[in-house]
N, C-alpha and C positions, 0 to 999 in steps of 0.2 A: 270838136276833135281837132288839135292841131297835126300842121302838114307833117310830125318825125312819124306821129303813131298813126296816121293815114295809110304810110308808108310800109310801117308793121303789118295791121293791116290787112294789107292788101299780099305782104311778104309769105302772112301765114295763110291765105286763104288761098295761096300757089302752090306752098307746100303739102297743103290737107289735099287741093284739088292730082294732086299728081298722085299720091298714095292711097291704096283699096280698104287699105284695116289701119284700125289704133289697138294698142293698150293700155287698157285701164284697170287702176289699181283700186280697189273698192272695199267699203267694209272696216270692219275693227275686230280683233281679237281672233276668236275659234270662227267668226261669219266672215273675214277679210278673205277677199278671193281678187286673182286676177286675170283677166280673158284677154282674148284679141277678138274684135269687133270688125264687121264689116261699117262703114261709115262715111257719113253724106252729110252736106253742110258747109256753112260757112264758119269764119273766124269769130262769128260771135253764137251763133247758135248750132251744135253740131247731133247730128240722130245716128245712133247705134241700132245695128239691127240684131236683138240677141234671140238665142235659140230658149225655147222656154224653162224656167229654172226657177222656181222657187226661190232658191239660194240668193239668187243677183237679186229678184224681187222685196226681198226682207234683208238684203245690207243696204240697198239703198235707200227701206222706207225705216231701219235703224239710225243711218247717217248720210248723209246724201250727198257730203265731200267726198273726193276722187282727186284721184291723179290718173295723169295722161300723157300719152308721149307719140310720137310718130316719128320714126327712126328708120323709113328704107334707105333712106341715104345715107345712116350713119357710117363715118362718126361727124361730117364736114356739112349734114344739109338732114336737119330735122325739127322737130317742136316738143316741147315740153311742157307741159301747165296744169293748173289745179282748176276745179269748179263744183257747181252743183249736180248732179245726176237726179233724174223724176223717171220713172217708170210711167210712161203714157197709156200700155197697152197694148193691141196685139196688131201688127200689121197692116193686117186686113182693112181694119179703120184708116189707113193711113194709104192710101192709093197714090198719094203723089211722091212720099219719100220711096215708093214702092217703084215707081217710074223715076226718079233720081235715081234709085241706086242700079237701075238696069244699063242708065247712061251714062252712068260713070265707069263701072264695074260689069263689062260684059260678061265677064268670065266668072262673075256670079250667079249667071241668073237659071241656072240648073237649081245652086242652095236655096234660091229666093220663090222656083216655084215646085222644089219635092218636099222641101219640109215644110208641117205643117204648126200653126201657133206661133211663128215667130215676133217676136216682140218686138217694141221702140225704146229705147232708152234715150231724154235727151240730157242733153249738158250744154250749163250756161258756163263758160269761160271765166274765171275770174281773170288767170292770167296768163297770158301764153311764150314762153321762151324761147325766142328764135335763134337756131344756129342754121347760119347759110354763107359757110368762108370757107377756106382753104387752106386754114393756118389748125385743123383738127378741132375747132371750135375753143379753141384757146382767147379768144380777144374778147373783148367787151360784148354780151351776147343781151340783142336787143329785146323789150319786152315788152307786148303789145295788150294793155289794159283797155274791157271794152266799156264802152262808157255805160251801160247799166250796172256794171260791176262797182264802179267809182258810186253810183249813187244807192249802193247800198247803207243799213246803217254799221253804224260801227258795233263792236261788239258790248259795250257798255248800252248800245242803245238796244242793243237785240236783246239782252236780259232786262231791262225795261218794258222791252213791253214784253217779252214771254210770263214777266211776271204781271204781267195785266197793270199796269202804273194805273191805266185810265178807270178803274175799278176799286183802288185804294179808298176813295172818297162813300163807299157803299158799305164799308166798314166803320171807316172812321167816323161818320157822322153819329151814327147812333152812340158809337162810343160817348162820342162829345156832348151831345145829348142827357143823354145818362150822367154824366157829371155835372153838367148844367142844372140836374132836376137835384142833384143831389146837392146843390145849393139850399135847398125848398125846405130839405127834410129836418130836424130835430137833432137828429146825431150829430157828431163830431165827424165833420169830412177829412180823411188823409188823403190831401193832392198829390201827397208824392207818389205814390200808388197808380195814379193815371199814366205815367207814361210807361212804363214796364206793362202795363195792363193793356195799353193801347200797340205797344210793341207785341206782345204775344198774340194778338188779333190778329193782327196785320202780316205777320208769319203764319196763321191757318188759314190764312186765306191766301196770300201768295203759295202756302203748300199744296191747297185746294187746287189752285191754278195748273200750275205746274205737273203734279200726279194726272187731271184731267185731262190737260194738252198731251202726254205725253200716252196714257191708257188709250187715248182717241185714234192719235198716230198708227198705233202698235196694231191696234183692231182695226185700222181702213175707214172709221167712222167721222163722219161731219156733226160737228154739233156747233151751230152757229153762239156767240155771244158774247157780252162784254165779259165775262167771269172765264171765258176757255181763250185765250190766248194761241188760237192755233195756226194763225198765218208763219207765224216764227218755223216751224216747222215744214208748213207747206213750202214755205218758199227755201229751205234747206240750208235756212241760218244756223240751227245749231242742232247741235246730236238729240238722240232720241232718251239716251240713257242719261245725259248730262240732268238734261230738264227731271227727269225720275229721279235721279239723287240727292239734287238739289231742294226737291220737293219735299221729299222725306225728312231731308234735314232740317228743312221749315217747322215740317209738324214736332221735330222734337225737341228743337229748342224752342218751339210755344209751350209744347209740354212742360218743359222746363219750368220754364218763367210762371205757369197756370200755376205748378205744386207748388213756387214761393208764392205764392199770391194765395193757395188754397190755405198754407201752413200760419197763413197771417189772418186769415175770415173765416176759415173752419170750412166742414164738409158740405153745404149748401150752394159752396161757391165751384166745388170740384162736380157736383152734377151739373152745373151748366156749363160747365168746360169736357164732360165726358158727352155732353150731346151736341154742343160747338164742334169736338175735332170725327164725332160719328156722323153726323153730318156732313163733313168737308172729305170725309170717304165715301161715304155715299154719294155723294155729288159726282165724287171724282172716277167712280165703278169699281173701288174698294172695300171691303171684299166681295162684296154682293153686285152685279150686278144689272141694277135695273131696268126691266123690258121699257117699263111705263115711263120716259124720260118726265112726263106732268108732275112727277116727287121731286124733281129740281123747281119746279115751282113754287112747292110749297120749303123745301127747305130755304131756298132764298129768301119768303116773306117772313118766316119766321125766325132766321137766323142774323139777318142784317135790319130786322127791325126787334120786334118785344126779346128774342134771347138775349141780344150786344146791351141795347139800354136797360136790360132789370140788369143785367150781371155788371154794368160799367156802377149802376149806382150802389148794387150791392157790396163791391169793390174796394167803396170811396167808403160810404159809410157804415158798412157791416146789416147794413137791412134793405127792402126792396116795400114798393106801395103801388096799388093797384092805379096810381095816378098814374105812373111811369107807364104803366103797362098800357095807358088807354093811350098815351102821348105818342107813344113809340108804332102806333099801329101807322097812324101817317106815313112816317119814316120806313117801315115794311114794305106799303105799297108803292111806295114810288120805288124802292129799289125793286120791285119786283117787276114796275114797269118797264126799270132799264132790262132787265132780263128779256122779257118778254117782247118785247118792241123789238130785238136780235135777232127772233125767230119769227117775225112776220114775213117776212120777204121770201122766208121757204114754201109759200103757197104758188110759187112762182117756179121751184126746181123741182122739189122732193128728191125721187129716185131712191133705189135698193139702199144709197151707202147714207141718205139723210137718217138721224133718229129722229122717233114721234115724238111731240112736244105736245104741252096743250094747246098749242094755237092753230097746230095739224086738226088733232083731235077735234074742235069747235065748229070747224068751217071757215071762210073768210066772215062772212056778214055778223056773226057768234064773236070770232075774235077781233074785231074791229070794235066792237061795242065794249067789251071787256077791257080793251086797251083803254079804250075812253073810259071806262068807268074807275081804271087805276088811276089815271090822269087826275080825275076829276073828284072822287070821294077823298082825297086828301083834304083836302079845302073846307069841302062841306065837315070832316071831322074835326077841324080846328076849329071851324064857327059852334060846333056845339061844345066843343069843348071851352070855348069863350065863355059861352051863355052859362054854364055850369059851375064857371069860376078855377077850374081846375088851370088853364092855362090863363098866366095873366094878360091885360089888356094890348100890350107891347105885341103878344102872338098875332095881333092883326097885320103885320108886317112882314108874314110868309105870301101877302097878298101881293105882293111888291111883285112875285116871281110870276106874276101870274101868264105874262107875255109868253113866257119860256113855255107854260103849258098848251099855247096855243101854237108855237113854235112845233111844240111836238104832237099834236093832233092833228094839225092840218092835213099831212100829209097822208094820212092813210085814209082819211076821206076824199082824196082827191084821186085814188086809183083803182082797180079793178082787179080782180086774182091775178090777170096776165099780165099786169102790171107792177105786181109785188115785189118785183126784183129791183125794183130805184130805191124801197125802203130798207135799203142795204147798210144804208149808213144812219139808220135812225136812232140806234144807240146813242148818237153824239146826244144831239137834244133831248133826249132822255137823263144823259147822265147829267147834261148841266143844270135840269131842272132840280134831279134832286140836292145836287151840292146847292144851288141857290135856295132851294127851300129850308135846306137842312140849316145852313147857315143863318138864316135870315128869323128861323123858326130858334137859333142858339142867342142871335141875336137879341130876341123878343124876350127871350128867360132870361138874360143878363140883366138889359134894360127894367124886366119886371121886379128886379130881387134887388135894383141896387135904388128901386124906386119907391121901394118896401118900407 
């Protein structure tokens, strides 16, 4: 931080400290409400202490930008600024804002100990408007950005990843896959058909995302994984409804793009496109939804493995072959590992607001085996499917990845339940094994057909 905004600052965190209450503006539409808060804190993190209210509780977990001001000086000496607001919780937990705000604010502490339930709201700063002159705040009015603010993403990167970018490849491989095999087959292949095909994908499942993150928010629910995108929201980068509409609009222009695709292959093609986008509702706790969250396990294995590759071949060239089907199961499990490797590390938290998964359901020593054995049956089915002749000799070249599988095994043999919280980030190597298998495994069916 350079010496001008040192200076801010320290400017704002005089102004806050002199003044008992803020106003804060919150909410959007028929739920936009605005109060005045009692308020402790500094210039980069500030705690509101609110009376308890539903209301404030569901604008903020709608949208969780604000505006804010502190104006007892007005018009010559006050603060101005936007940020995130998070509902923490009820006071009580909080003993030490609880003793702040006694010492700043004597002349509250009758409000602080007759009512009862009072809440926390905090708020991170994005940016703070200082007026501290004498000319009615007419002159150049300085602005004090806190440096966690500077290092958020931008907003192109924030719909990036609310749309899960790092999950795109869990789609598109089978796709790729599936056109790959449909090199193999007899019919006449229409290439031009793959990318429209592979666009429409790619949209139920960014809508999948999106509905999820956003059904998850609304209900208070944690559902850890690479397919739910939902730090975007906890951390109060973008609205609640945006990510909802957006989502919706995914699934209809996949629809879209499905009915030209269905009006060119006929109606064989429109039932796996009517169990594709029923799936990515069910996933997402549309309409229905489910107590048992273990049906996202099975929609995963079977929607980004054998549905995407029979429907990508069937696509290209108007038929589908049990070869595909056998090839494509590889491809299942491994995305199903990246799923499931997500929700290891909830052996470590759980709590009321986790959903059951099946790796809750299993136990640790159950779901550590299982992982491994998603890891690991891939492999073993391409060597039989070598032996068989169904994939050609080149398919040995998915063995290449093999490092990456141990990259992502090791680690959860190496901790203990109380220890499941480091496998937080085990998605990563999960997901790169499947892209390097998937890849390596496209590789292998190029290589075999052009050796043909």
């Amino acid at each position: 931080m350079d010496a001008l905004q040192s200076r801010f600052r320290e400017k704002a965190a005089e102004v806050l400290q002199e003044n008992a209450t803020m106003i804060v503006a919150m909410g959007r539409g028929r739920a936009s409400s605005i109060e005045t808060f009692y308020c402790v804190g500094t210039s980069d993190e500030l705690y509101c202490i609110v009376k308890p209210n539903p209301d404030i509780v569901q604008a903020i977990r709608d949208d969780a930008h604000v505006t804010f001001t502190v104006n007892k000086g007005f018009p010559n000496r006050m603060l101005q600024g936007t940020g995130r607001a998070f509902f923490m919780g009820g006071l009580d937990a909080y003993p030490q804002i609880r003793e702040q705000a006694q010492a700043k604010i004597p002349e509250a502490l009758m409000f602080l100990t007759t009512i009862r339930n009072l809440g926390v709201l905090k708020i991170l700063p994005d940016q703070i408007y200082i007026t501290d002159d004498t000319n009615l705040g007419l002159g150049p009015r300085p602005v004090y950005l806190p440096t966690a603010a500077l290092e958020l993403p931008g907003r192109r990167d924030r719909w990036l990843q609310a749309m899960g970018i790092s999950a795109w490849p869990a789609s598109l491989v089978p796709v790729l896959i599936g056109a790959l095999f449909a090199g193999y087959a007899s019919a006449e292949v229409h290439w031009s058909l793959l990318i429209p095909f592979a666009i429409a994908v790619l949209l139920v499942q960014v809508g999948t995302i999106l509905v999820n993150t956003s059904d998850d928010r609304v209900r208070g629910r944690k559902r850890q994984g690479a397919l739910g995108a939902s730090r975007v929201l906890r951390d109060g980068l973008l609205p609640v409804h945006h990510l909802l509409w957006v989502g919706a609009l995914c699934f209809g222009v996949g629809a879209i793009i499905g009915l030209f695709l269905v009006g060119l292959r006929g109606l064989p093609l429109l039932l796996f496109g009517l169990v594709g986008i029923l799936s990515g509702f069910l996933y997402a706790g549309w309409p229905v939804r489910l107590r048992w969250r273990a049906m996202d396990d099975i929609i995963v294995f079977l929607c980004l493995g054998p549905l995407l590759v029979l429907s990508s071949m069937f696509v290209l060239t108007g038929m589908y072959h049990h070869s595909a089907l056998l090839v494509s199961l590889p491809i299942g499990l491994l995305a199903e590992a990246v799923f499931y490797s997500s929700n290891l590390h909830a052996h470590s938290d759980g709590g009321p607001a986790a959903l059951p998964s099946l790796g809750m359901a299993l136990g640790w020593e159950t779901s550590r085996l299982v992982f491994g054995g998603l890891i690991v049956l891939p492999y073993i089915l391409v060597l039989l499917l070598l032996l068989l002749g169904i994939l050609p000799g080149w398919g040995m070249l998915v063995f290449v990845s093999a490092p990456l599988a141990v990259w992502a095994v090791a680690p959860v043999w190496r901790v203990t339940p109380g220890q499941a919280q480091s496998l937080a980030a085990l998605e990563r190597p999960a997901i790169w094994l499947h892209l390097a298998f998937g890849l390596l495994l496209a590789l292998g069916l190029i290589l075999g057909h052009v050796g043909s």
